[in-house]
N, CA, C and O of each residue as an XYZ file, in Angstrom:
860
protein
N     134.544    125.605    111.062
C     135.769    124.815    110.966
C     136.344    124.934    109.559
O     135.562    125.047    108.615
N     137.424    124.920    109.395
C     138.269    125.107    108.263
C     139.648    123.968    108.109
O     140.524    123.764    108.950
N     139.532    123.500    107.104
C     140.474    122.419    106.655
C     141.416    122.695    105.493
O     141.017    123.067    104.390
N     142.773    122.476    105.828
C     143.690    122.325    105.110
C     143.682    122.188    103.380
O     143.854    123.028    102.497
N     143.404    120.752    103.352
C     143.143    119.921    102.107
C     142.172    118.901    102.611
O     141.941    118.488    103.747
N     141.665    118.611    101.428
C     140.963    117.039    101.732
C     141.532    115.592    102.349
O     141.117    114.626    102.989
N     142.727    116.076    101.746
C     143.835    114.946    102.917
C     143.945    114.916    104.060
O     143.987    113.844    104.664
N     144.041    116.428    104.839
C     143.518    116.066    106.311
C     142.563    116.340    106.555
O     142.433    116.288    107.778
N     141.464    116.722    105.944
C     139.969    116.310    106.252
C     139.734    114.913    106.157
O     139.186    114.714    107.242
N     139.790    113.637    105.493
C     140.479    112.397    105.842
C     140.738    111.831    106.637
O     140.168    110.827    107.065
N     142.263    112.683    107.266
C     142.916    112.200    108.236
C     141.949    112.592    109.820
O     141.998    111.809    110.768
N     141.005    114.072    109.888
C     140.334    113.992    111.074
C     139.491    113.019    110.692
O     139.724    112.102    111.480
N     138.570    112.642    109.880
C     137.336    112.283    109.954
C     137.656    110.499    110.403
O     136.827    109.655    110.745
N     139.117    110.361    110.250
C     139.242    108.753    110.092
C     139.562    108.652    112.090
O     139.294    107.842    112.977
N     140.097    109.674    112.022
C     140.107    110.128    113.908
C     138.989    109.650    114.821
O     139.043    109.083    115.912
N     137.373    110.255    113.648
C     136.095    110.040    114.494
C     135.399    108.827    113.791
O     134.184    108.727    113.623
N     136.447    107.828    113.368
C     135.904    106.555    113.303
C     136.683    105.336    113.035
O     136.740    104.413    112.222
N     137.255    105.767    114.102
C     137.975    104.789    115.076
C     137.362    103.397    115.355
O     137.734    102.225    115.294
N     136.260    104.073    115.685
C     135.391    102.570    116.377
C     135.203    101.382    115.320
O     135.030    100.193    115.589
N     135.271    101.932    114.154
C     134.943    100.879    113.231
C     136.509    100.267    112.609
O     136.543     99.805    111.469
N     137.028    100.288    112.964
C     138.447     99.309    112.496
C     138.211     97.951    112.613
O     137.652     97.281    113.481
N     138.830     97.638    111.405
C     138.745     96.156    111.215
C     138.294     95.281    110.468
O     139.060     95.312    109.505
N     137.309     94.276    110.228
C     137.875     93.234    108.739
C     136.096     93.784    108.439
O     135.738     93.805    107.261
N     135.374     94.078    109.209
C     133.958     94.148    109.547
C     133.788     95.350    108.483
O     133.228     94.754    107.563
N     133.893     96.284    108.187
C     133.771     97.719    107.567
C     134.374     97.790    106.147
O     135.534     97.421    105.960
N     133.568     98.280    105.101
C     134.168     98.728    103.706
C     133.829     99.997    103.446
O     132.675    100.414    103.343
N     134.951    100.701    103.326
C     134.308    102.129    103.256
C     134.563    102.484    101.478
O     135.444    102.117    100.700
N     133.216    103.454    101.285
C     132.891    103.884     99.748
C     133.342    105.450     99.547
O     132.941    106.303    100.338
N     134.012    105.706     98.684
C     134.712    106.875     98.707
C     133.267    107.486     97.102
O     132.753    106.597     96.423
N     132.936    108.883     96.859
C     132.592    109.028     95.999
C     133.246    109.495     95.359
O     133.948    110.076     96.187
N     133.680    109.773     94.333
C     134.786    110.456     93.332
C     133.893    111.438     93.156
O     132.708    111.472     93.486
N     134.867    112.607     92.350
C     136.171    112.386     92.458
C     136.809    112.942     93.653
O     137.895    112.369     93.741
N     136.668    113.821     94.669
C     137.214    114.721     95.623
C     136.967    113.882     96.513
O     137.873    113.913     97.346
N     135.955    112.916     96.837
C     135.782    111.657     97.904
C     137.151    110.915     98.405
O     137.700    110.729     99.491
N     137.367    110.642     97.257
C     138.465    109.302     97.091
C     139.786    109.635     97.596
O     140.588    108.867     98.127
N     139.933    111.084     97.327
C     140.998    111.674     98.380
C     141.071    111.151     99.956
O     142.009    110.608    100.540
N     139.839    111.484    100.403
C     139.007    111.227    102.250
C     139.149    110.005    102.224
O     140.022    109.501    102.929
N     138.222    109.106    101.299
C     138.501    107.917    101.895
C     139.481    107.134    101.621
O     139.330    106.048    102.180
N     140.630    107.219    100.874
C     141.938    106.639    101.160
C     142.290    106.678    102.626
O     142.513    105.696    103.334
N     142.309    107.967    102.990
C     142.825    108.328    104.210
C     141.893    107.672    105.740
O     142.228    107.630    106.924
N     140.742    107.270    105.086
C     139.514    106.384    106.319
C     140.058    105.591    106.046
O     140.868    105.447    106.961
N     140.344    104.297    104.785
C     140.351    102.807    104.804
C     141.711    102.637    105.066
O     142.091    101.677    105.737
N     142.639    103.624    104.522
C     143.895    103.362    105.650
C     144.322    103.315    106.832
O     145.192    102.565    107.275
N     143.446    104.486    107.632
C     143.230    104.655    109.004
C     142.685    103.244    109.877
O     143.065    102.808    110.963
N     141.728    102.779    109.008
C     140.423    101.599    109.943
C     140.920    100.387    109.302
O     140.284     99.361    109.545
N     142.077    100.290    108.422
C     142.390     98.815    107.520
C     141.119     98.209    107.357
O     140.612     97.389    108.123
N     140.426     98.863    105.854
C     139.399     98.660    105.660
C     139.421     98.759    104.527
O     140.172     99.698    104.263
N     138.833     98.121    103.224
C     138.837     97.668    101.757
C     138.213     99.198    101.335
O     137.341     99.696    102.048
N     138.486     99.581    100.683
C     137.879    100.825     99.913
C     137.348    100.378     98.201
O     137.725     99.698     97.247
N     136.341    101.195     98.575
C     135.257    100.890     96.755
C     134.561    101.943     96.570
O     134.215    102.461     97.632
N     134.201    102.493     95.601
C     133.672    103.723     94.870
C     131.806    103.243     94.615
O     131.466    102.176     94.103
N     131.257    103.847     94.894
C     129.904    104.353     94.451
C     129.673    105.666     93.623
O     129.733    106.710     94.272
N     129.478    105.736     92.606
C     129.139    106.713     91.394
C     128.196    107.318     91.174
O     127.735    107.000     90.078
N     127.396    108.389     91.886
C     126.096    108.701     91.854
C     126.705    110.085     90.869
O     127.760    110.661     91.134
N     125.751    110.474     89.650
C     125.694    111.317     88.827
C     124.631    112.167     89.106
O     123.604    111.665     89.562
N     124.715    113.782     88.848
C     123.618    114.899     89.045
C     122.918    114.948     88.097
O     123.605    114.694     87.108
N     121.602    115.196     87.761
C     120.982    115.051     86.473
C     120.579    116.959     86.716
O     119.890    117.211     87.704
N     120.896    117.824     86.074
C     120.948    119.106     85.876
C     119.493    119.666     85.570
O     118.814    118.810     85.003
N     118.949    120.642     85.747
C     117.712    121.315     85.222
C     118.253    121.774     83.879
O     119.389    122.138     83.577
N     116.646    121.613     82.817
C     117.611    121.973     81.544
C     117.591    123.274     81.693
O     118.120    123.600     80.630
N     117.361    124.280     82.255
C     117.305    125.584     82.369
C     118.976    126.245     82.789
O     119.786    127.034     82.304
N     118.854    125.377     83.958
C     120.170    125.492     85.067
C     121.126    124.415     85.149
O     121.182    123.857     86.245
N     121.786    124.053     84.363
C     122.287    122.485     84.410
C     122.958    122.442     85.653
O     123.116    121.307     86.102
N     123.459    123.521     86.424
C     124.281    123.138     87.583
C     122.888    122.858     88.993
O     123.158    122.589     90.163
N     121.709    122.992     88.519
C     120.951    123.142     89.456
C     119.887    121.758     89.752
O     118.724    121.838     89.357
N     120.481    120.211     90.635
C     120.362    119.354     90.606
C     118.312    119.057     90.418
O     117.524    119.896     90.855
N     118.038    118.306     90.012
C     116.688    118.160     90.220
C     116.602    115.888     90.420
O     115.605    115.185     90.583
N     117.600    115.612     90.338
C     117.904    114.749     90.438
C     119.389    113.459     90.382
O     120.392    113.727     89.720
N     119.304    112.536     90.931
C     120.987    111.966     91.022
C     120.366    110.838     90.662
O     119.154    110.621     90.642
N     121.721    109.755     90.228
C     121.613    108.422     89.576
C     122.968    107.886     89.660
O     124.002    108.526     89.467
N     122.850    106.441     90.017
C     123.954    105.931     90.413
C     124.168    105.067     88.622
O     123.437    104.920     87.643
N     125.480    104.711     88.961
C     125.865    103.424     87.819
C     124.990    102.083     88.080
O     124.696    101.399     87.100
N     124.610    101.728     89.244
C     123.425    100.779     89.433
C     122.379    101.145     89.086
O     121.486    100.305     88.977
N     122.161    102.286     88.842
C     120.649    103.052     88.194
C     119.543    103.173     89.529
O     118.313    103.170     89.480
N     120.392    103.272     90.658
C     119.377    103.743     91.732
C     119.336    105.661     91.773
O     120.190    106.546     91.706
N     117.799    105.607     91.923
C     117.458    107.641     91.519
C     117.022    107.825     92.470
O     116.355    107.077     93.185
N     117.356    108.906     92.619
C     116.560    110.011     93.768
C     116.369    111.531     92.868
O     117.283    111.942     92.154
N     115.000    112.312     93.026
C     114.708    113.165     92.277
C     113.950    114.186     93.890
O     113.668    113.912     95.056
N     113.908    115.207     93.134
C     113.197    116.332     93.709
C     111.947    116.361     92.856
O     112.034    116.832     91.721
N     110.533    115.795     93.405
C     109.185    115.649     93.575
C     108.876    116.703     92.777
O     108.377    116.560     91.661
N     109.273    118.296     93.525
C     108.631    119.032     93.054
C     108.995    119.850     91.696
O     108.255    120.345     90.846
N     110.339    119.811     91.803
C     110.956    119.894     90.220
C     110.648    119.119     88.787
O     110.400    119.585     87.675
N     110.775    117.596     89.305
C     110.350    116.744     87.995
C     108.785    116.663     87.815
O     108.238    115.800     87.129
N     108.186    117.567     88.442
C     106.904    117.253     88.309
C     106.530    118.167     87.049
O     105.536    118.001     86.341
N     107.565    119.225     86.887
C     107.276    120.300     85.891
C     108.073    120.001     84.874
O     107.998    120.647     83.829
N     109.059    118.855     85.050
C     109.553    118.616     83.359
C     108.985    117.354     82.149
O     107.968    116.679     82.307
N     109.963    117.258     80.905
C     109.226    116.696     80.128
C     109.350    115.146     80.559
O     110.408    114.770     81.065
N     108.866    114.734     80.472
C     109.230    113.161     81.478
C     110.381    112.347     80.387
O     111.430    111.796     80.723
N     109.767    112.484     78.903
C     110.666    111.759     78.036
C     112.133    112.242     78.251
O     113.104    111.500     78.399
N     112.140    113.901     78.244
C     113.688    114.494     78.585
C     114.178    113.830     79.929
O     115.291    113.307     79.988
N     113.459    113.857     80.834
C     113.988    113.715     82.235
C     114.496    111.878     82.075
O     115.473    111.516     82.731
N     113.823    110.943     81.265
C     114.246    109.656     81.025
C     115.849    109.289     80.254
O     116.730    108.465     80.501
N     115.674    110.366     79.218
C     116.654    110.598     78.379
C     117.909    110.916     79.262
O     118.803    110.073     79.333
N     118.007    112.098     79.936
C     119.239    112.443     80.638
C     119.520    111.270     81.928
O     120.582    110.693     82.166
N     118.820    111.198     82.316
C     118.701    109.735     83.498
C     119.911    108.816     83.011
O     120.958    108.459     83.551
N     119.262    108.556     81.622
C     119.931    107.326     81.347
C     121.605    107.798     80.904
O     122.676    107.255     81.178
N     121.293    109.027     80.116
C     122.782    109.446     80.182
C     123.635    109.520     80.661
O     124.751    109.200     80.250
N     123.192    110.189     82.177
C     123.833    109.830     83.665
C     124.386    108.944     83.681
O     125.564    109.216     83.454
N     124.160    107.398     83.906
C     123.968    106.149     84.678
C     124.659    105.717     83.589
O     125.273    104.689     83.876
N     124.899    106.217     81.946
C     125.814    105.604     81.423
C     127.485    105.879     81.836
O     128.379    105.046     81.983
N     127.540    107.729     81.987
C     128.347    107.993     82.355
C     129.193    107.541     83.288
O     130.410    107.355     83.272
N     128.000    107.325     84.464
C     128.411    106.844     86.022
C     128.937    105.289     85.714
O     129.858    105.110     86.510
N     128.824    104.543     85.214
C     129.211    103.228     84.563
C     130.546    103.656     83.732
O     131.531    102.922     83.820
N     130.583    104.477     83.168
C     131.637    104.772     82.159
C     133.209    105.146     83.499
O     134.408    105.003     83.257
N     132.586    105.611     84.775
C     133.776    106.870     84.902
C     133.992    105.092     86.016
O     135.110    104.656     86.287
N     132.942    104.528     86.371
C     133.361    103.219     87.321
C     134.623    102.239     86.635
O     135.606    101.736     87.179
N     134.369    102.218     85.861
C     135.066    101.078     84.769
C     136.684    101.856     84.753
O     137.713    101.299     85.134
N     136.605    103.040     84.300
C     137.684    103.934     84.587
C     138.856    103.967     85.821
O     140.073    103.782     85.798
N     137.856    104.306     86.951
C     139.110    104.319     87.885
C     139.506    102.909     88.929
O     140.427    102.569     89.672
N     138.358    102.436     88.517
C     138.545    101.038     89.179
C     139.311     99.604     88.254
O     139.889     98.629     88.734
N     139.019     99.972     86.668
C     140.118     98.617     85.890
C     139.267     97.554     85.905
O     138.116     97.428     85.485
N     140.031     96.791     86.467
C     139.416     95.171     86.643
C     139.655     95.229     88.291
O     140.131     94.281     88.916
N     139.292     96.363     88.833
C     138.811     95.516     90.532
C     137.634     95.680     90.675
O     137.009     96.732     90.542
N     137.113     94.299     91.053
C     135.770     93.770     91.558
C     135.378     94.577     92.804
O     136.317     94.841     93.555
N     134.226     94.992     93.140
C     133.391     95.170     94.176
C     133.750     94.562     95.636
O     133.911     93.342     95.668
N     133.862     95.124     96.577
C     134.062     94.401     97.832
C     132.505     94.134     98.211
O     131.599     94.967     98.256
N     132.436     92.443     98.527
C     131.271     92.455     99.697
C     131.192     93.169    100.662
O     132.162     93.509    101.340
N     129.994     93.508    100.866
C     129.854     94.301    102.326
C     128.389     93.748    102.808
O     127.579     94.455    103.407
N     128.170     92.363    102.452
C     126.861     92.039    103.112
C     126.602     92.055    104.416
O     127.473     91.352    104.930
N     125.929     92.442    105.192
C     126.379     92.503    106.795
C     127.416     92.943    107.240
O     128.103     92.086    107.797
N     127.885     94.101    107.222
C     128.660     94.409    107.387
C     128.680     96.245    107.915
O     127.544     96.714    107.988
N     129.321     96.798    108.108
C     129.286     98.068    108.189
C     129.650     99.059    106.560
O     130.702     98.952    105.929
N     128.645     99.838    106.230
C     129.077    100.321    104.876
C     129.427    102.069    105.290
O     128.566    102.944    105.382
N     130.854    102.245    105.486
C     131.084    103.725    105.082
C     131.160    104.715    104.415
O     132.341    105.016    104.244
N     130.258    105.600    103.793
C     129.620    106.292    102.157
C     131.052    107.804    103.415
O     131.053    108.190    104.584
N     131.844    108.047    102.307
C     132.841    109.241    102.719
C     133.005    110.236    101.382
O     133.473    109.974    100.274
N     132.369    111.634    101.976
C     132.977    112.463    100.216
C     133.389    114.123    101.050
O     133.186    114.385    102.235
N     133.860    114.832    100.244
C     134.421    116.071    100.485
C     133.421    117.022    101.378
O     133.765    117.741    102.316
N     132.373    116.882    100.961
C     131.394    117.266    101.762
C     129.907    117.140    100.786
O     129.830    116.625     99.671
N     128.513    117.930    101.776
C     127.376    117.409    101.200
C     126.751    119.003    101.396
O     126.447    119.547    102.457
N     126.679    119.486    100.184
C     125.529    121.047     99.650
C     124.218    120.595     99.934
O     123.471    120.928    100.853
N     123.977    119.456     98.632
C     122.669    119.737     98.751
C     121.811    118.152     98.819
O     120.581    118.098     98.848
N     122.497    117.198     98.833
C     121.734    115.973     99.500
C     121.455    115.135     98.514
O     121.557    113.938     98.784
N     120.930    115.623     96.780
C     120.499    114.537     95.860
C     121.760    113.511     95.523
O     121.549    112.304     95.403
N     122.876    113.988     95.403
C     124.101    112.752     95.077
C     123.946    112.063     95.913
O     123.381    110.972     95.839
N     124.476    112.626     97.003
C     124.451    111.540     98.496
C     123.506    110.044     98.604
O     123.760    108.849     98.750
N     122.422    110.797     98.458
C     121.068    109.988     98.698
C     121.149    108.957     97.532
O     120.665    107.841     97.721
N     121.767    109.280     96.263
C     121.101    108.368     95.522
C     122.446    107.105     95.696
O     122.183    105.987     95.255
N     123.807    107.328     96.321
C     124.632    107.203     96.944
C     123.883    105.889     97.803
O     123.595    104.717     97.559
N     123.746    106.956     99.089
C     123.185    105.786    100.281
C     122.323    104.853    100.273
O     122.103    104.126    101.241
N     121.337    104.734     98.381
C     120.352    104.045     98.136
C     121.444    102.917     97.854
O     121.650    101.924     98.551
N     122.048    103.259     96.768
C     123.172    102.179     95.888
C     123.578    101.316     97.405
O     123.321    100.119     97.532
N     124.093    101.954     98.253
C     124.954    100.830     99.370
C     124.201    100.033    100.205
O     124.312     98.941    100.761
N     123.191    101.163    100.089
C     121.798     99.605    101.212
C     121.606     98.834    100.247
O     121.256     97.723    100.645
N     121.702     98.950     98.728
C     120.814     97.686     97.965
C     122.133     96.391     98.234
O     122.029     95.236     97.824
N     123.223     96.893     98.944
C     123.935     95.991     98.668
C     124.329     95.386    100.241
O     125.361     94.901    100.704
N     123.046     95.652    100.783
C     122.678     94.923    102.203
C     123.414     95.178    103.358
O     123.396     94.308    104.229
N     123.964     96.048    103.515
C     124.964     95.729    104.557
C     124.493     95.734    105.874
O     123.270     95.867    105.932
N     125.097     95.627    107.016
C     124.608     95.255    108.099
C     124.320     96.831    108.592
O     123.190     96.827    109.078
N     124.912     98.213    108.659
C     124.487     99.749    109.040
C     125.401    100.143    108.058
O     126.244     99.520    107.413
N     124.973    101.576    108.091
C     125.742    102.429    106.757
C     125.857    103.400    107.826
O     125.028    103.412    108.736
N     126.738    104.142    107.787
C     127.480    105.003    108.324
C     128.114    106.559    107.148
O     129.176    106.491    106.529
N     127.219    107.743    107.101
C     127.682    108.768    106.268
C     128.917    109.552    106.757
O     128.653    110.287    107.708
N     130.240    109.580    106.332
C     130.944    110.469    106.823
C     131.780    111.536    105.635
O     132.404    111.465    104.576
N     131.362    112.398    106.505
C     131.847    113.966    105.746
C     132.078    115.078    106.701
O     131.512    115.259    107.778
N     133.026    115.812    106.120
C     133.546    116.894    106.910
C     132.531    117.823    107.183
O     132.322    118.287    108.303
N     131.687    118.190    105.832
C     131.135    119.546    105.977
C     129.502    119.519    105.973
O     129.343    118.891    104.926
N     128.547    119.711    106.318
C     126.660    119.304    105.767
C     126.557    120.492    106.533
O     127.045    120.617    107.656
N     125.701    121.665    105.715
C     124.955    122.311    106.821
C     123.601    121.400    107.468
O     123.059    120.341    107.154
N     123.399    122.390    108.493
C     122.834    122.119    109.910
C     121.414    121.472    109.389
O     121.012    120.403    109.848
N     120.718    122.184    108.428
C     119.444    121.773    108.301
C     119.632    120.494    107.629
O     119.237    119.560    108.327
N     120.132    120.130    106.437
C     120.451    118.625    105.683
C     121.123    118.106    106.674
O     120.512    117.114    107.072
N     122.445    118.356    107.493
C     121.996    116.796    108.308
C     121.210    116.353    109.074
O     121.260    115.191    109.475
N     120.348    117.183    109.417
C     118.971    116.696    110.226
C     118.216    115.585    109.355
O     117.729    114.534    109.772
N     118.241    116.141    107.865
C     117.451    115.147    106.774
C     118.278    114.141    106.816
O     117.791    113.086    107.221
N     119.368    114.142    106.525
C     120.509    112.845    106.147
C     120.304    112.105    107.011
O     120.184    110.931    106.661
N     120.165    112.419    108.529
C     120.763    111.374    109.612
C     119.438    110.416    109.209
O     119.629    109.213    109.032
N     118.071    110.995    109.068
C     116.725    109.970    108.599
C     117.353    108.771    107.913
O     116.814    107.671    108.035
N     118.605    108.937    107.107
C     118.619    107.989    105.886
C     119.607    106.968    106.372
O     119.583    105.957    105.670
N     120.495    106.926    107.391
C     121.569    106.278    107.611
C     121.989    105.863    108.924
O     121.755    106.854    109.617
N     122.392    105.121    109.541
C     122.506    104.471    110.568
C     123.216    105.385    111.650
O     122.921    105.327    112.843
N     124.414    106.443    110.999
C     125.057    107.250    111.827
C     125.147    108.238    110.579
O     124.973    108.098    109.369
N     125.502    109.312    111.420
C     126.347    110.458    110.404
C     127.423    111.087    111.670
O     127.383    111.482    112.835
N     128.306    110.887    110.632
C     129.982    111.492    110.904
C     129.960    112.844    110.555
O     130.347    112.936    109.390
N     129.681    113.944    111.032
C     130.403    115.207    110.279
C     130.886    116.164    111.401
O     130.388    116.427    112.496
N     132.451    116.771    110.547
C     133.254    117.500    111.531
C     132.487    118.907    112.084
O     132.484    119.524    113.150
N     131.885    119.055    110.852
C     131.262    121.142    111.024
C     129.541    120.714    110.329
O     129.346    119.958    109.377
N     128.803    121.223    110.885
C     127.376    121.581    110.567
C     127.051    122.697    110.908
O     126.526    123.039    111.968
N     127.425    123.476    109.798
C     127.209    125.452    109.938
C     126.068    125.736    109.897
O     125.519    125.572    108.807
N     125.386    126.178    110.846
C     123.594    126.745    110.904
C     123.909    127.866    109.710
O     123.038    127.800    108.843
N     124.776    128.733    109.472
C     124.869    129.537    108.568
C     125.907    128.875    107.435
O     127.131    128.913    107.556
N     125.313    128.360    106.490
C     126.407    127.963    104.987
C     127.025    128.406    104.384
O     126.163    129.059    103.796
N     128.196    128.776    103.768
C     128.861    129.716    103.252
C     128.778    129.674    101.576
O     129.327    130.247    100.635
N     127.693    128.582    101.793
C     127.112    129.056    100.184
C     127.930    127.481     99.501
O     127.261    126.547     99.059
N     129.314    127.484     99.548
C     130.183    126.150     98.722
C     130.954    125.310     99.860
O     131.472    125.775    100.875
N     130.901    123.688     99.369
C     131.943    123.061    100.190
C     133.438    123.850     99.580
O     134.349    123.410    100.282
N     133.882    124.627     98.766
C     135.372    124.714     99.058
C     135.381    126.048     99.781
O     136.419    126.450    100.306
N     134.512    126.585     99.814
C     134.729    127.703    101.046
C     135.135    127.337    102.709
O     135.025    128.224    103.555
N     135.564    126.088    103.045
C     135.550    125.316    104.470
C     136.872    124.817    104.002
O     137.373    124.076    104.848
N     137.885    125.031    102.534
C     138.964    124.458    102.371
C     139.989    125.316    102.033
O     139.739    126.305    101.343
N     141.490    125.000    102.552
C     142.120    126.066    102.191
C     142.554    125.815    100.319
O     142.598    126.652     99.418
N     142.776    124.560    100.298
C     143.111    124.073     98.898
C     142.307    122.741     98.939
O     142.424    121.632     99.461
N     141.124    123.632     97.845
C     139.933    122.791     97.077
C     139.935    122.434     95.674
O     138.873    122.396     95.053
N     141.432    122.076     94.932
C     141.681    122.109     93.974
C     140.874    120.735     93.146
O     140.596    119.685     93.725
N     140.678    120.925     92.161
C     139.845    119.717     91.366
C     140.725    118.564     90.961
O     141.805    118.613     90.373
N     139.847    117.195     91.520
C     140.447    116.047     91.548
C     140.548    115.555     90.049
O     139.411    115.570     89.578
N     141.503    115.111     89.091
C     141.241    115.110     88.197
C     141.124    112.883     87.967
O     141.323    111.984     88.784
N     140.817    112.864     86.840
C     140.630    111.158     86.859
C     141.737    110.611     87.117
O     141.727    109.569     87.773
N     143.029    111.198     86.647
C     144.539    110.469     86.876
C     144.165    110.162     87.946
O     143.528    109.146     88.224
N     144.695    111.426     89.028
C     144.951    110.791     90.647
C     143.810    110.058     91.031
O     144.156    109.180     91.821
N     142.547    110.042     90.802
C     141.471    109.024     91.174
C     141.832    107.523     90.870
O     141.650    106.743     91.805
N     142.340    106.993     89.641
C     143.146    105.801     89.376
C     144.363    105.605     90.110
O     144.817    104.493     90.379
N     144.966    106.871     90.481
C     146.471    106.373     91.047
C     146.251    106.092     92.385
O     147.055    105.432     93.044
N     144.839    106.713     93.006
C     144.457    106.590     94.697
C     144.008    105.253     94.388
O     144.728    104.387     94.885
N     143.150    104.882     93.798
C     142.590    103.345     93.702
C     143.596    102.328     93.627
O     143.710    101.391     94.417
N     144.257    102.545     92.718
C     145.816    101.562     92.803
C     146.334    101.241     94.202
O     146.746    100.182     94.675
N     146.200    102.421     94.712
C     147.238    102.182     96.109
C     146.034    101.998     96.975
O     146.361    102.068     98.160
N     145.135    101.851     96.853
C     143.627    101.645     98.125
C     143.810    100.219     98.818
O     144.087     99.279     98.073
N     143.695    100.017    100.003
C     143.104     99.080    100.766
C     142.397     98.263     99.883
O     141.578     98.878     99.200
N     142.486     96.769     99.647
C     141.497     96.033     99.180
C     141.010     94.894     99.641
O     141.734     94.426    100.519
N     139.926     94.160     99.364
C     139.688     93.056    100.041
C     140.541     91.839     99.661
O     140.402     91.564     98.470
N     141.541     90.875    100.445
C     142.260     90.175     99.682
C     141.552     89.144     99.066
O     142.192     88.280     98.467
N     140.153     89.084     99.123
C     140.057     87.759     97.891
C     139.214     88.501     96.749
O     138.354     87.898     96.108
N     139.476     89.665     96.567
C     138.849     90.300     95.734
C     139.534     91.726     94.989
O     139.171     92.900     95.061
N     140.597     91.127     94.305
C     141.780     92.197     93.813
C     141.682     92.400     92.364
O     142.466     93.156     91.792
């Protein structure tokens, strides 16, 4: 399957969740390419939209090559067999760097809007798509700590083998394409995968769905 922009990847994915419309559901967009999608869900389902910030913590060898994620709440998820071979003080050090960042970029596109409750409730985690699973996860940790009644993952793109892992973690998974064969990148599944920059992430939040006692 092949998509336009992230705007109507959005607009299908808000198609296949339908069922959840209504005061019941807060859906979490991840920035920055997320927040595109889920504008287009919490507008679709009139549903409060809020950001979760999970940061990649890089191999120092390979910095693009995740060995672990960290949210601005400081919930981690690591690869076992990777951090088992680094320096633990380094691996503490960048952690925390992360989780400052991820705090830094929250404060950023959100201002002074507060958090939507979602205690009991339905929590929708929505991003451009999912490679390789450590963001996500440390993602879907952050939204259960914040109780909700099911979490629901939706994304356009997961190959075949990770969403088999993902669905373990979450109440449902939403995804349009699960390619047994990967084409290696989520923007290879886009016609225009252009990079979200922080402006439009503030200017989508401005105009987002919100909870009205919590603006």
């Amino acid at each position: 399957m092949h998509f336009q922009d992230r705007t109507e990847a959005g607009q299908m994915l808000a198609e296949e969740l339908v069922g959840y419309k209504g005061d019941n559901t807060v859906v979490y967009a991840l920035p920055r390419g997320g927040v595109v999608l889920g504008v287009e869900v919490a507008d679709s389902l009139n549903a409060p939209l809020d950001l979760v910030v999970p940061r990649k913590v890089g191999h120092p060898d390979q910095p693009e090559y995740a060995v672990c994620a960290v949210t601005d709440e400081g919930h981690l998820v690591c690869s076992r067999r990777e951090v088992a071979q680094l320096d633990p003080a380094w691996l503490t050090s960048e952690v925390q760097k992360e989780q400052a960042e991820a705090k830094r970029r929250r404060k950023k596109y959100l201002a002074r809007r507060r958090s939507v409750p979602v205690e009991g409730k339905t929590a929708i985690i929505v991003d451009d798509g999912v490679a390789t699973g450590l963001t996500m996860l440390a993602a879907v940790e952050d939204v259960k700590n914040r109780r909700p009644g099911r979490v629901v993952l939706a994304t356009p793109v997961v190959p075949d083998d990770l969403a088999q892992r993902l669905e373990r973690y979450v109440d449902e998974l939403v995804v349009l394409d699960k390619p047994k064969v990967y084409l290696g990148a989520i923007s290879a599944y886009y016609d225009d995968f252009n990079q979200v920059e922080d402006s439009q992430v503030m200017s989508l939040m401005k105009k987002a769905p919100k909870s009205k006692k919590h603006v």
